[in-house]
VOMI-656178 format. One line per field, with one value per residue (C-alpha): residue number from 1; residue in three letters; z negated, x, y negated. Coordinates in pm, whole numbers, plus 50000, padded with zeros to 5 digits. Each point is the difference from the previous one (the first is absolute). Example, Ala and Ser with C-alpha at 12.3 -4.5 7.8 and 13.67 -1.06 7.14 Angstrom:
// residues 2
resi: (1,2)
resn: (ALA,SER)
zz: (49220,50066)
xx: (51230,50137)
yy: (50450,49656)
END
This chain:
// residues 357
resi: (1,2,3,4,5,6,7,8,9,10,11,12,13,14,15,16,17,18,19,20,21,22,23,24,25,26,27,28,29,30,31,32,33,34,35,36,37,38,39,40,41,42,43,44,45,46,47,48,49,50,51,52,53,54,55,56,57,58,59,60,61,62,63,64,65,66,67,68,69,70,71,72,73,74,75,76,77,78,79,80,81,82,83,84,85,86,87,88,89,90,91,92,93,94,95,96,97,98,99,100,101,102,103,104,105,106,107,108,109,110,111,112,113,114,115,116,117,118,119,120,121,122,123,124,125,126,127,128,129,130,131,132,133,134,135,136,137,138,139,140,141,142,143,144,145,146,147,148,149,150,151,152,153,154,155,156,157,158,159,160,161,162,163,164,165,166,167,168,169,170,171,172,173,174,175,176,177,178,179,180,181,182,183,184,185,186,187,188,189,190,191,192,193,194,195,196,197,198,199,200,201,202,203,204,205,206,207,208,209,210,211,212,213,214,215,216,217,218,219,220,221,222,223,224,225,226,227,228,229,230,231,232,233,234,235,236,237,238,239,240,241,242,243,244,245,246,247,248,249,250,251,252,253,254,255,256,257,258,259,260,261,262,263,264,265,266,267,268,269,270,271,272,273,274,275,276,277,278,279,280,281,282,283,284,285,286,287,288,289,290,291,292,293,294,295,296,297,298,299,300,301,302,303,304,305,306,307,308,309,310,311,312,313,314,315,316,317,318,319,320,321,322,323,324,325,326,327,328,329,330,331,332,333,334,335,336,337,338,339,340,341,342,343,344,345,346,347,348,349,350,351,352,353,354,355,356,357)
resn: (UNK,UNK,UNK,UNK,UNK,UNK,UNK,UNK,UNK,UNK,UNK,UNK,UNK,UNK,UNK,UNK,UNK,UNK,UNK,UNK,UNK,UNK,UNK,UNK,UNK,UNK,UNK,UNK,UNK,UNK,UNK,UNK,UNK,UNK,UNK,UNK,UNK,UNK,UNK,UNK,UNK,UNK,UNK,UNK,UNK,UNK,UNK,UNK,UNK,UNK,UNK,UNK,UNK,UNK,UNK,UNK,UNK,UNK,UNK,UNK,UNK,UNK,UNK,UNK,UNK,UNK,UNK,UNK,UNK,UNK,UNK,UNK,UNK,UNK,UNK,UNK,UNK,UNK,UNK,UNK,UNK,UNK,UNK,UNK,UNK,UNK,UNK,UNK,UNK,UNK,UNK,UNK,UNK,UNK,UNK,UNK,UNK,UNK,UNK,UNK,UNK,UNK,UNK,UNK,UNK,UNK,UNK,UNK,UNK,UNK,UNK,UNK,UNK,UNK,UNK,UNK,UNK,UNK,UNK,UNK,UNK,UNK,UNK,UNK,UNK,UNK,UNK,UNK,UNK,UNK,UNK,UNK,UNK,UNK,UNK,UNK,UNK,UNK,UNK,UNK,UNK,UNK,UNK,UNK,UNK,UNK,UNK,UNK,UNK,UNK,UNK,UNK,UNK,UNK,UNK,UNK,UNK,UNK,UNK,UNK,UNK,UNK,UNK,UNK,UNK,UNK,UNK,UNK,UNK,UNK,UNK,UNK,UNK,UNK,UNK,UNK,UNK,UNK,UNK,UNK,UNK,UNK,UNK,UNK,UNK,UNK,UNK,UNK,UNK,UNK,UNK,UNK,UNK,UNK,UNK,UNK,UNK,UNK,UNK,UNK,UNK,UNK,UNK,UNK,UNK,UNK,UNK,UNK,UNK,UNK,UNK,UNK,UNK,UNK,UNK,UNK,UNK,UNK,UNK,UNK,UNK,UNK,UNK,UNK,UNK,UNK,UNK,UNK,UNK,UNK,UNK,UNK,UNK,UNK,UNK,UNK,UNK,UNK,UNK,UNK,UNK,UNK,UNK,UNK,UNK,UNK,UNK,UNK,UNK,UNK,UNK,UNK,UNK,UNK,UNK,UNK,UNK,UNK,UNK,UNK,UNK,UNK,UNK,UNK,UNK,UNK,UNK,UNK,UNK,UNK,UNK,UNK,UNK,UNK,UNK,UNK,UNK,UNK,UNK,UNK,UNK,UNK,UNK,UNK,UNK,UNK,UNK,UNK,UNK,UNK,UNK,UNK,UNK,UNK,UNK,UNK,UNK,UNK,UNK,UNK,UNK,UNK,UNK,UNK,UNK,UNK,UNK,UNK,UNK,UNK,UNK,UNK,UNK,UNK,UNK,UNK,UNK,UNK,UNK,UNK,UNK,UNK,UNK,UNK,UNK,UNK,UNK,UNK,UNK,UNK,UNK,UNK,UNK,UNK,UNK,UNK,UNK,UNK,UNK,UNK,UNK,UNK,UNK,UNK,UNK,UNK,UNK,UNK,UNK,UNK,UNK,UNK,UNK,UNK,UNK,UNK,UNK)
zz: (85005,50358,49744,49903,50362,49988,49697,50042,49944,49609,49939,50101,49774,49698,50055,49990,49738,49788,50122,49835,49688,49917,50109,49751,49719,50011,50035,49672,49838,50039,49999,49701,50274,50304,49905,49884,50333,50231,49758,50119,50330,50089,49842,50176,50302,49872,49930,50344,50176,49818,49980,50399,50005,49799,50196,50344,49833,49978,49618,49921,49905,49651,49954,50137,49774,49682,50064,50049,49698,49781,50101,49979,49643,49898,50077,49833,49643,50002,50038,49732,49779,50048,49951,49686,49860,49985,49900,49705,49933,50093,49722,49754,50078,49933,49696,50067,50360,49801,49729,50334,50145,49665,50018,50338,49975,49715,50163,50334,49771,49834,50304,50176,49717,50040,50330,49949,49989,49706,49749,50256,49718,49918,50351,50154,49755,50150,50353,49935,49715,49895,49906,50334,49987,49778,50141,50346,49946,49858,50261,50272,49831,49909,50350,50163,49949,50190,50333,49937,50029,50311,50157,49997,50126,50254,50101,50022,50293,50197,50031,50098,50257,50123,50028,50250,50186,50308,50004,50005,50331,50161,49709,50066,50392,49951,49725,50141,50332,50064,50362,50089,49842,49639,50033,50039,49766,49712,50078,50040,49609,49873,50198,49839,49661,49979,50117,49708,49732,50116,50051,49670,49772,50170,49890,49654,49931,50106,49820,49662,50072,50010,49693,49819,50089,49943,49650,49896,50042,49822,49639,50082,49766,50176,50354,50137,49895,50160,50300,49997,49992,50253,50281,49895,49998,50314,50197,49865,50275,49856,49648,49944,50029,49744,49751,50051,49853,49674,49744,50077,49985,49703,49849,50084,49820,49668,50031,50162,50022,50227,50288,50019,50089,50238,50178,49966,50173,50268,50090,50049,50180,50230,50015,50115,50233,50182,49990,50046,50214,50220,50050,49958,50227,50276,49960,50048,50278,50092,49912,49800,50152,49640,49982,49667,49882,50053,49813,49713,50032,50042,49655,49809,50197,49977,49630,49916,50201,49891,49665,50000,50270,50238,49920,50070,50348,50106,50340,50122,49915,50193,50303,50026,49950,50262,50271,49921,50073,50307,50149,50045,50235,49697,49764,50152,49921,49661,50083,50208,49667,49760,50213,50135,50369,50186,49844,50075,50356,50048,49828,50234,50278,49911,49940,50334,50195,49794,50117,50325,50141)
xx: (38598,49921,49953,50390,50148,50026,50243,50395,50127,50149,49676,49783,50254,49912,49629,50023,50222,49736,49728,50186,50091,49629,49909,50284,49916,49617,50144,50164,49741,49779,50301,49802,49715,50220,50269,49810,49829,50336,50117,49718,50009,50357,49936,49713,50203,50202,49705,49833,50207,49975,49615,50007,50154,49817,49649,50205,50017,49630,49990,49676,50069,49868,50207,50342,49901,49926,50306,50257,49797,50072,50379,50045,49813,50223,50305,49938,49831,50306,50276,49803,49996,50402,50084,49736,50146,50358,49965,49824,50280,50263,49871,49992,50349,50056,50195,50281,50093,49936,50277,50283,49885,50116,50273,50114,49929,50269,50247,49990,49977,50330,50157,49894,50183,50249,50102,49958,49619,49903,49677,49937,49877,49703,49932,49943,49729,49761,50074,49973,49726,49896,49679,49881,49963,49729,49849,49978,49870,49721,49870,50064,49752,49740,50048,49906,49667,49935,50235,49756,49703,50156,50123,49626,49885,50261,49828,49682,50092,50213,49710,49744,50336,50008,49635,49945,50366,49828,49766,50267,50115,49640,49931,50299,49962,49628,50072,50321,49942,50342,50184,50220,50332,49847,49902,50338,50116,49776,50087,50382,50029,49753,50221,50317,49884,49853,50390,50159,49777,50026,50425,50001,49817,50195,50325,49878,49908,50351,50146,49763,50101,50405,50021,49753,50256,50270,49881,49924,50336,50183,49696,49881,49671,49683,50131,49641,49946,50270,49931,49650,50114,50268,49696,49789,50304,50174,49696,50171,50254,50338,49912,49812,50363,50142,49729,49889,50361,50007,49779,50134,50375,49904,49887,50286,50198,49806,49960,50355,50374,50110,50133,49625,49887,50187,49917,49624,50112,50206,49705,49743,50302,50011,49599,49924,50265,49922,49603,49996,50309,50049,49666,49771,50102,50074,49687,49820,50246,49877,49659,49945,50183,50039,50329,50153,49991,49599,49984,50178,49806,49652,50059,50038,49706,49780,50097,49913,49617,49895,50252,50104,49768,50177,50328,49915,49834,50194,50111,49639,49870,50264,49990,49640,50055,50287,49726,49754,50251,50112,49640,50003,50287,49965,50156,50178,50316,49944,49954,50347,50204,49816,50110,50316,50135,50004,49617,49866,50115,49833,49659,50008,50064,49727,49754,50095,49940,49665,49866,50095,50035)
yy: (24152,49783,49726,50046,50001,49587,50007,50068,50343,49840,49882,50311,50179,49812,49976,50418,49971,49806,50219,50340,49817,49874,50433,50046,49788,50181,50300,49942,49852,50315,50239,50206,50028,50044,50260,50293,49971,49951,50330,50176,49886,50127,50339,50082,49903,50274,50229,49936,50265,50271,49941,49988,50307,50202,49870,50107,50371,50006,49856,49786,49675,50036,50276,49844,49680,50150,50220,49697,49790,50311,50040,49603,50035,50341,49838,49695,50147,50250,49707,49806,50285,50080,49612,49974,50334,49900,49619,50158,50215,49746,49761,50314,50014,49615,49980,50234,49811,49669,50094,50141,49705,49794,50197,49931,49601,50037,50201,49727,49705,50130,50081,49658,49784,50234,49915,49604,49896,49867,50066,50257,50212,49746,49984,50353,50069,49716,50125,50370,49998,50269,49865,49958,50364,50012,49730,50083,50401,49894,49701,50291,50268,49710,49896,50337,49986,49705,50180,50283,49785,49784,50338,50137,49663,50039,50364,49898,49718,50251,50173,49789,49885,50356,50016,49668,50080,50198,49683,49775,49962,49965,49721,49809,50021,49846,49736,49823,50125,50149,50108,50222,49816,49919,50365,50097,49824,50104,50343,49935,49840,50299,50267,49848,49922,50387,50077,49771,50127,50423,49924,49818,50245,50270,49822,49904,50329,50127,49757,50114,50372,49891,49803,50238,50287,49805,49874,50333,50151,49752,50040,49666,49968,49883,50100,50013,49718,49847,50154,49847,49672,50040,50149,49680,49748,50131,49819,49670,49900,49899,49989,50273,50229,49795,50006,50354,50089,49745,50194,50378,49860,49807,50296,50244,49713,50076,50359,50103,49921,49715,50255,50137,49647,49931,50303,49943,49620,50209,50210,49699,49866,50272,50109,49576,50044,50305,49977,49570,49960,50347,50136,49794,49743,50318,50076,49689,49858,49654,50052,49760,49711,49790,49866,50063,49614,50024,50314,49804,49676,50166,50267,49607,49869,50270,50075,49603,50043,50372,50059,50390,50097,49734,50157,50340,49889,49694,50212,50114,49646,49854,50228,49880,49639,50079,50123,49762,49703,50182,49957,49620,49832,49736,50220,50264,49769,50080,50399,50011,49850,50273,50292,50137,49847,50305,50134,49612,49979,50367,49891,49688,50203,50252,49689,49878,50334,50042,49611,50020,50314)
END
């Protein structure tokens, strides 16, 4: 980075700038490589507490390992097992919501002319085909066993992760010979991405519980189901709200009245905005110092390098590319516009205090 101090501030900027992309465009090249191992990275983040604190109450570390693997492993079998269950009924169930939902296209086509748009009837049909039904039910159960396979591949390197983590600061000390402020650091992004990820599941899983409730009072069909999708998709910042409400509203629109439907869209309404806009950020506070446009630009960017895995993790991966730019005077520019003012200013401040005490 000394090399870098000769160039204008513009210039270093680019120079960065085409460093990350060529990190990017490998990144993306190997993404089939790289994201089951980022996946298994950030949940043994997750796991490392737990494990800690079952060694501090006198557990061996076997023991508090194989315990974890086993609950990571339950958890996972059991939600592949609900979602594998209930596809196979949903597409038992296929032709009856493909002839309501032949119905419906006829009623709206009818409806639309009636009101002034013309050949409306010919046109619903190719946007809500029921087709795609039958189509898409099957790719999702052929596709399960190869999540199965990735999720046990996923396992098996969050616990060799677990297994080298009390090696890992000693390791990384010795190899990049690290002081007191990388230390920091390292610890500071590992102490706030183990915060994200326990906040986030915490809300996810409310948000499951609330729509699963909420489904099942109004007879929606598949509700756990539904409810799966809506703890996996409400990692997804943004988007994930919207499409975690599509399929159950869809399907309330082929099993139920139009009144029903709308309440099913009233209560993702309501469940998004209480867990995503009240509590969540209340509990979080300025932790995370992302301002909103980065959260937005970094679920494309990540999405584009790592596919569905990107989306899921676009915040933790860019908190850490956040710290890792703060550690250079080169690109800490480039850190300050990622995060929020106020959060930036402290950071700086905090880096400040830490380099010269």
């Amino acid at each position: 980075m000394s090399r870098l101090a000769g160039f204008a501030p513009p210039a270093r900027a680019l120079i960065v700038a085409a460093a990350v992309a060529i990190v990017l465009l490998f990144l993306q090249a190997a993404k089939s490589l790289v994201a089951p191992v980022l996946l298994a990275v950030f949940i043994a983040v997750v796991a490392m507490p737990p494990l800690r604190w079952m060694q501090r109450k006198g557990v061996p570390k076997w023991g508090a390992l194989a315990l974890v693997v086993f609950v990571l492993l339950d958890v996972g079998s059991i939600l592949a097992l609900i979602a594998t269950g209930a596809l196979e009924e949903f597409r038992d169930s296929l032709p009856t919501y493909q002839e309501r939902l032949t119905l419906l296209n006829e009623q709206l086509g009818l409806w639309l002319e009636g009101i002034g748009i013309a050949n409306s009837k010919e046109a619903v049909p190719d946007i809500l085909d029921p087709a795609l039904l039958a189509a898409l039910v099957p790719l999702a159960l052929s596709n399960m066993s190869a999540v199965f396979a990735t999720g046990l591949l996923v396992l098996l390197a969050v616990v060799f992760i677990l297994l080298e983590a009390p090696g890992l600061w000693l390791k990384c000390r010795t190899a990049f010979e690290l002081g007191e402020a990388p230390e920091l650091r390292l610890r500071r992004v590992l102490d706030s991405l183990n915060r994200y990820m326990m906040i986030k599941t915490g809300t996810s899983l409310a948000t499951a519980l609330l729509v699963l409730a909420w489904l099942w009072v109004l007879g929606i069909d598949f509700a756990v189901l539904w409810a799966i999708l809506a703890f996996l998709l409400n990692f997804i910042p943004y988007v994930g709200a919207v499409l975690m409400a599509v399929p159950p509203v869809l399907m309330a629109l082929v099993q139920t009245e139009l009144h029903t439907t709308l309440l099913v869209a009233l209560g993702y309404l309501f469940v998004n905005t209480l867990i995503g806009s009240v509590l969540e950020p209340r509990i979080m506070g300025r932790g995370l110092g992302i301002s909103p446009l980065a959260v937005f630009l970094s679920l494309l960017l990540w999405s584009w390098v790592l596919g569905t895995t990107g989306a899921f993790l676009s915040v933790p991966l860019t908190m850490v590319l956040m710290v890792a730019l703060e550690a250079s005077p080169h690109t800490r520019p480039i850190s300050i516009l990622l995060g929020l003012a106020v959060a930036a200013t402290e950071r700086t401040v905090d880096q400040e205090a830490v380099l010269h005490p």
